[in-house]
C-alpha positions as CSV (number, residue, x, y, z in Angstrom):
1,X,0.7,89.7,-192.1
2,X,0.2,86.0,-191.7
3,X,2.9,85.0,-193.3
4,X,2.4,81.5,-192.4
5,X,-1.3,81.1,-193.3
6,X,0.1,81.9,-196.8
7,X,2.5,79.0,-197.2
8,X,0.4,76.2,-195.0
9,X,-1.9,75.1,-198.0
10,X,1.6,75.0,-199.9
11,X,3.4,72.9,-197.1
12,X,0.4,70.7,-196.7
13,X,0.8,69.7,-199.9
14,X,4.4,68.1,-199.2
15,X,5.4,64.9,-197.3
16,X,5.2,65.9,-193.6
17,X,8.4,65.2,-192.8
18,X,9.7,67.1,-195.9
19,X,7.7,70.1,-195.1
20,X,8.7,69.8,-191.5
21,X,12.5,70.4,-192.7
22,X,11.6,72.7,-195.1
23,X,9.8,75.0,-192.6
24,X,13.1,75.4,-190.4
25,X,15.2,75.9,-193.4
26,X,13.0,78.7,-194.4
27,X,12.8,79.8,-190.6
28,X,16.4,79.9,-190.3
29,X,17.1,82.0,-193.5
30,X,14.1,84.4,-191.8
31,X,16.6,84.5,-188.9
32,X,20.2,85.2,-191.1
33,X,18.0,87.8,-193.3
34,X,16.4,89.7,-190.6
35,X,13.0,88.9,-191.7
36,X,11.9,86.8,-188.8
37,X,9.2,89.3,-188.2
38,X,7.5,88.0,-191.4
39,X,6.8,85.2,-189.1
40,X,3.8,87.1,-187.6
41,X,4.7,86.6,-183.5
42,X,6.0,89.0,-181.6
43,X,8.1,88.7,-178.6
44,X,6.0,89.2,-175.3
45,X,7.4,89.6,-171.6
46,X,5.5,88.1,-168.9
47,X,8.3,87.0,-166.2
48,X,8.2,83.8,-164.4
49,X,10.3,81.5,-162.1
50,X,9.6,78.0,-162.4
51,X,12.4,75.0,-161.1
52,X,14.6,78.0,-159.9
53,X,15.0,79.4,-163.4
54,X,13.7,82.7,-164.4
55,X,11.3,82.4,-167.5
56,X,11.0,85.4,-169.9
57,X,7.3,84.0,-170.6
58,X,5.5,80.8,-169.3
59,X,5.2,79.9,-172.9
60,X,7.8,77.2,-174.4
61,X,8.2,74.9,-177.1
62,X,8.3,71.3,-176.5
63,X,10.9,68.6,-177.5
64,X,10.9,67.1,-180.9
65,X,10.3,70.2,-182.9
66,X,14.1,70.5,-183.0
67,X,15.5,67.5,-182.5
68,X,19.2,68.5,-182.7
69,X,19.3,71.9,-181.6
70,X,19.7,73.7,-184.9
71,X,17.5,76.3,-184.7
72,X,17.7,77.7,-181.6
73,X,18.2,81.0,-182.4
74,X,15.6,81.3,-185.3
75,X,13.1,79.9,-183.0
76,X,13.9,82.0,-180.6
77,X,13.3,84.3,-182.8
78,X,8.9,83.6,-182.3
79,X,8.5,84.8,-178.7
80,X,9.4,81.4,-176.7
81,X,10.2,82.1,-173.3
82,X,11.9,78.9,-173.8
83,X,12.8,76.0,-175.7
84,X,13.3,72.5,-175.4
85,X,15.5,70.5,-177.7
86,X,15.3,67.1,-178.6
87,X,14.8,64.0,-177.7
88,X,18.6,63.3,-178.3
89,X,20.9,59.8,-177.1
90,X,24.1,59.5,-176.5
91,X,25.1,58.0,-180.2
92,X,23.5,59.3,-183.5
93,X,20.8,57.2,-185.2
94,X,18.3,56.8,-187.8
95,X,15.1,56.6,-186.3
96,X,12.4,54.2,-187.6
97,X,12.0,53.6,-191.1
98,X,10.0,56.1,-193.3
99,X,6.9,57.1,-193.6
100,X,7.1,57.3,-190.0
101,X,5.3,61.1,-189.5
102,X,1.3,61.4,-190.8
103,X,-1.4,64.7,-190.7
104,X,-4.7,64.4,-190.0
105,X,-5.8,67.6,-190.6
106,X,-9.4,67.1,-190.2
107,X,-8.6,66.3,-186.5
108,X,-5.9,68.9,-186.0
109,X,-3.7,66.0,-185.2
110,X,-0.4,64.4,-185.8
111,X,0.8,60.6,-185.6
112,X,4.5,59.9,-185.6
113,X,6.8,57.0,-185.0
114,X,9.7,59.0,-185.7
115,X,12.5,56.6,-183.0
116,X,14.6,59.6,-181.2
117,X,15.7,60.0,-185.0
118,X,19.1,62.6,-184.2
119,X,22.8,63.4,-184.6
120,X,23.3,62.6,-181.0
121,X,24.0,64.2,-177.9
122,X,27.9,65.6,-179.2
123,X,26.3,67.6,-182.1
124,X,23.7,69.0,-179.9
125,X,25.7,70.7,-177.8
126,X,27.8,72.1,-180.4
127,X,24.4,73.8,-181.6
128,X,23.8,74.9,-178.1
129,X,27.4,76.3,-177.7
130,X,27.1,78.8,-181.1
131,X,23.8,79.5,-180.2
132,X,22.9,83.3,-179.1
133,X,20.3,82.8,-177.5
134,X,20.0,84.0,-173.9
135,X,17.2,82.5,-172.9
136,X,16.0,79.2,-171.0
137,X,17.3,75.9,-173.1
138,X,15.9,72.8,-172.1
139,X,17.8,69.3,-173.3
140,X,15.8,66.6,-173.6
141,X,17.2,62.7,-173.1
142,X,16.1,59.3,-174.0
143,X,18.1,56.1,-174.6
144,X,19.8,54.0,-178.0
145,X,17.3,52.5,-179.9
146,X,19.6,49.6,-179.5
147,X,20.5,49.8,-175.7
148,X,18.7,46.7,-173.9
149,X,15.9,48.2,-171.4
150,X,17.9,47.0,-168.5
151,X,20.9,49.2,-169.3
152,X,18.7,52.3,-170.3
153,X,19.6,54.0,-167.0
154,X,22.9,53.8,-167.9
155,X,21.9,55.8,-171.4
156,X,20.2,58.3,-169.2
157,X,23.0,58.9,-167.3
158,X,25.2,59.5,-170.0
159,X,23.2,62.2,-171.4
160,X,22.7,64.0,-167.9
161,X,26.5,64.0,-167.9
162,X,26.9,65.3,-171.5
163,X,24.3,68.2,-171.2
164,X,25.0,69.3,-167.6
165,X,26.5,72.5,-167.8
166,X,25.1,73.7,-171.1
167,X,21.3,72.6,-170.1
168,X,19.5,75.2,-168.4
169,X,17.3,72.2,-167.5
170,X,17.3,68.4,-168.9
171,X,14.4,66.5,-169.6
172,X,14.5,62.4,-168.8
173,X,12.4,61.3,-171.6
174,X,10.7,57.9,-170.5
175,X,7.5,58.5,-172.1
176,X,7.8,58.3,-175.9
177,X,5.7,55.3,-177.3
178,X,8.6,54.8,-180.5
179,X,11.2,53.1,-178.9
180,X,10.4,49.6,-177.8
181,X,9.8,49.2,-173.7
182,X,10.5,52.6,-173.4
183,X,7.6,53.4,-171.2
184,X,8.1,50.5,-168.7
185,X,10.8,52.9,-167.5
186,X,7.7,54.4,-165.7
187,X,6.5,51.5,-164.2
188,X,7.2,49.6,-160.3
189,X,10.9,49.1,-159.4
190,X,12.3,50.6,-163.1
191,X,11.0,54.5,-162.4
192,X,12.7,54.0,-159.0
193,X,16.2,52.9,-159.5
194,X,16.0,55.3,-162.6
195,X,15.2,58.3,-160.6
196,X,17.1,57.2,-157.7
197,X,20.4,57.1,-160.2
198,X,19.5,60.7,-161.6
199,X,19.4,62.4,-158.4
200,X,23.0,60.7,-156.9
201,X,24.8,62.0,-160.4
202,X,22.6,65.4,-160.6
203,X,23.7,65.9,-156.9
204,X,27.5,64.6,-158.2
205,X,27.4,67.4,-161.1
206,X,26.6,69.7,-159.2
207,X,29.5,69.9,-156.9
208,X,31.9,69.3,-159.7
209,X,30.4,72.4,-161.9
210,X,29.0,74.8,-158.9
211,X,25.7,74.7,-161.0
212,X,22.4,73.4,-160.3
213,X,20.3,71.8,-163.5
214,X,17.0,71.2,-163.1
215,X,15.8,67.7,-163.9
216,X,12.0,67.5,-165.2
217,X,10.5,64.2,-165.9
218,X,8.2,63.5,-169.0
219,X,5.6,61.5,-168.8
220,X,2.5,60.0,-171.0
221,X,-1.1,60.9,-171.2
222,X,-2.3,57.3,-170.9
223,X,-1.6,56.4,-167.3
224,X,-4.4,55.4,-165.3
225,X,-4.5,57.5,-161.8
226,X,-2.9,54.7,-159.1
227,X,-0.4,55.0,-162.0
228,X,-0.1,58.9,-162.0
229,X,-0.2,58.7,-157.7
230,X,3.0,56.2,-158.0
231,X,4.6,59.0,-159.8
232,X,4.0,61.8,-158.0
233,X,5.1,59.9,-155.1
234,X,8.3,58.8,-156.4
235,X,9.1,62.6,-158.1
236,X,8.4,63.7,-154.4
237,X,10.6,61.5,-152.6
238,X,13.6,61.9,-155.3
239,X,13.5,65.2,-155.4
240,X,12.9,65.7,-158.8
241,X,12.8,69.7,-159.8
242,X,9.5,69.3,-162.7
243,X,7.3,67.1,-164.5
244,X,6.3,67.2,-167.8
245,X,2.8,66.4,-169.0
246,X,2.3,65.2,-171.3
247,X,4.1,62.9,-174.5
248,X,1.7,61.6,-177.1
249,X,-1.0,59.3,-176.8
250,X,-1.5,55.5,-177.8
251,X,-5.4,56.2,-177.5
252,X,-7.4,56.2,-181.1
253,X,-10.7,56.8,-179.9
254,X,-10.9,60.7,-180.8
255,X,-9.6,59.9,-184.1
256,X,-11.2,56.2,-185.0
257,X,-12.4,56.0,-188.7
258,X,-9.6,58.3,-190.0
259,X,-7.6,56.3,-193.0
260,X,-4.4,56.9,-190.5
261,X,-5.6,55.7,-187.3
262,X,-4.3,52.4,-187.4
263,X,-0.6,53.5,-187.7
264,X,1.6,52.7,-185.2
265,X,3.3,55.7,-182.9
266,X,2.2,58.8,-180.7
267,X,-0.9,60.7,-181.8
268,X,-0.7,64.2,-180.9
269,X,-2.9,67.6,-181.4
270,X,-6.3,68.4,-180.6
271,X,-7.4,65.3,-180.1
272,X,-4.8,65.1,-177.0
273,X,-6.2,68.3,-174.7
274,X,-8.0,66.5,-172.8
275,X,-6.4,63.2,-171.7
276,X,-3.5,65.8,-171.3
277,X,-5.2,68.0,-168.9
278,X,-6.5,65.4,-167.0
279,X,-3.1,63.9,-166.0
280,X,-2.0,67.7,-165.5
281,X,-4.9,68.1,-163.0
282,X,-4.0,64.8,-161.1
283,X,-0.7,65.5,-160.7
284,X,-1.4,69.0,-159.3
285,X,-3.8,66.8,-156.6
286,X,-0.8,64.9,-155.4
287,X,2.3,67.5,-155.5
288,X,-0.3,69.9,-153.7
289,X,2.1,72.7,-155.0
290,X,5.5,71.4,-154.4
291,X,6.7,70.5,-157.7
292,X,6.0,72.7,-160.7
293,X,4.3,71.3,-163.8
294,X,5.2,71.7,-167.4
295,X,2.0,71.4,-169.6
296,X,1.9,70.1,-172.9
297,X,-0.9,68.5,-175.6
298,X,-3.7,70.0,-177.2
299,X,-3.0,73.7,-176.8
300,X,-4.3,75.2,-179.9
301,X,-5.4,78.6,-178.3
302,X,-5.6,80.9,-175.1
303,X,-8.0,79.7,-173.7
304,X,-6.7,76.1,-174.1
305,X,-3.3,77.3,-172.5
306,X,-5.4,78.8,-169.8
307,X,-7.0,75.5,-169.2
308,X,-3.6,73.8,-168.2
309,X,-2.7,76.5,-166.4
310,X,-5.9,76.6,-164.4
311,X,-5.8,72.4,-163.8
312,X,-2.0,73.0,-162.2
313,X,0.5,73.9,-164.3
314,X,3.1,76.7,-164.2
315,X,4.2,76.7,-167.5
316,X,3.2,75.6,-171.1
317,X,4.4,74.0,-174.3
318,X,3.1,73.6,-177.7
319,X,4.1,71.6,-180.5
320,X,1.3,70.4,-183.1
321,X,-0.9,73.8,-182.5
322,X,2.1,75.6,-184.5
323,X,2.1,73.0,-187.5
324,X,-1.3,73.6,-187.6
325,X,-2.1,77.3,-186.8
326,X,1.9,79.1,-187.0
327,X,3.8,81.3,-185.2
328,X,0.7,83.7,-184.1
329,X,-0.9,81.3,-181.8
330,X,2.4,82.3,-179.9
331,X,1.3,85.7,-179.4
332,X,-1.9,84.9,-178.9
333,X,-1.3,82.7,-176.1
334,X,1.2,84.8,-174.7
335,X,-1.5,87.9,-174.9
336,X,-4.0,85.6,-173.4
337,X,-2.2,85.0,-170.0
């Protein structure tokens, strides 16, 4: 039973951001109850090893869903082979001011300007620590709303520090178009000190904890190729261990004429597949197979998944194709591999 086609019409009907909170309420109390297979997904095996790490299933959830890490476990309940957590900074904070999160359901699409809203990095790991779940946890970073752009590394570093040992892999997070500058961090000189100081303290960590952490770097779907090149280049040379593509999208065109177009923020969903597998397929041209890929944006079925895989990537994320279609698009992904 669809359990989640059910409720949709119901939770459509709330603000987004209430009926985002209220989903993982209800989601959690599926997981205490034993009722999580209500949810309508079912766990599926399909073993891969991607930065190092062994994968139950190439299939993951990206970053935002849950931004503080607590629902690990009931979301791990849906048939992840992993799960990424986040954005969080070192220090709590608000976000932007509400309404900051807007459907457009007629595009299967998202807009948000939600600002690394979170508890901060402390409480995360707290989550992480009473978590159960056995399986691939990825942490993803960003910087204060309030640090200055020139001491965001520093943020960065902080985080990388914090999550170390309880990060199965840590995302840098330089790609999010709701905090101000943010995405200058992948421009010129910035993306190279940045990446320079990630490696020296990854390398650092390592020898202190006798653990490896993967680092995977996120970037957005609106870079022009030179820009995408520079990347790659830089990843290479760094010895970065992933990239992730991609974070939402400035770009209105697909959805132009909608009442909520002109908001401010990320756009996400359908309307993101293929800007997002065009910077997925470029980045495969330039790391010619020697740094793995993490696809996400616009993956609403199989075959989309089997898109991203075919342009490059090794493994897969979705975000906006649950809101939109629940937790059987997991299994059907995952039986579409």
């Amino acid at each position: 039973m669809n359990t989640y086609r059910l409720l949709r019409p119901l939770l459509f009907t709330l603000n987004p951001e209430t009926a985002h909170d209220l989903s993982l309420k209800m989601l959690k109390l599926a997981h205490q109850t034993g009722l999580s297979s209500l949810a309508g997904a079912k766990s599926v095996t399909k073993p891969c090893t991607v930065m190092g790490l062994e994968f139950r299933n190439p299939l993951g959830l990206a970053a935002g869903l849950d931004k503080n890490g607590d629902y690990i476990d009931a979301l791990a309940d849906l048939g992840f082979g992993f799960i990424e957590i986040g954005t969080v900074t070192p220090r709590p904070q608000p976000g932007n001011p509400k309404p900051r999160l807007f459907r457009l359901p007629e595009h299967q699409a998202i807009i948000n300007r939600m600002g690394f809203n979170n508890l901060g990095v402390d409480h995360l790991l707290k989550q992480v620590q009473n978590s159960r779940f056995s399986g691939i946890v990825g942490i993803n970073i960003g910087k204060n709303a309030d640090t200055a752009i020139e001491n965001a590394r520093e943020d960065y570093l902080i985080g990388l520090r914090k999550s170390y040992r309880a990060a199965s892999y840590i995302t840098i997070n330089i790609s999010s178009p709701n905090t101000k500058n943010l995405r200058q961090l992948q421009q010129g000189e910035e993306i190279r000190l940045l990446l320079g100081a990630l490696k020296e303290e990854q390398l650092k960590l390592q020898a202190e904890h006798g653990k490896y952490t993967p680092i995977a770097v996120k970037i957005a779907p609106d870079l022009q190729d030179e820009e995408i090149a520079h990347i790659a280049e830089l990843l290479l040379a760094f010895e970065m261990d992933g990239v992730i593509a991609t974070n939402t999208t400035l770009a209105r065109d697909k959805v132009a004429g909608h009442p909520y177009a002109a908001e401010s923020g990320g756009l996400s969903g359908a309307p993101l597949k293929d800007s997002a597998t065009r910077v997925v397929a470029e980045l495969a041209s330039r790391l010619q197979g020697k740094l793995p890929i993490i696809a996400a944006g616009g993956i609403f079925s199989a075959e989309d998944a089997r898109q991203k895989i075919r342009a490059g990537a090794s493994l897969v994320q979705i975000y906006s194709g649950l809101i939109y279609k629940g937790p059987t698009l997991i299994e059907e992904i995952l039986q579409g591999f």
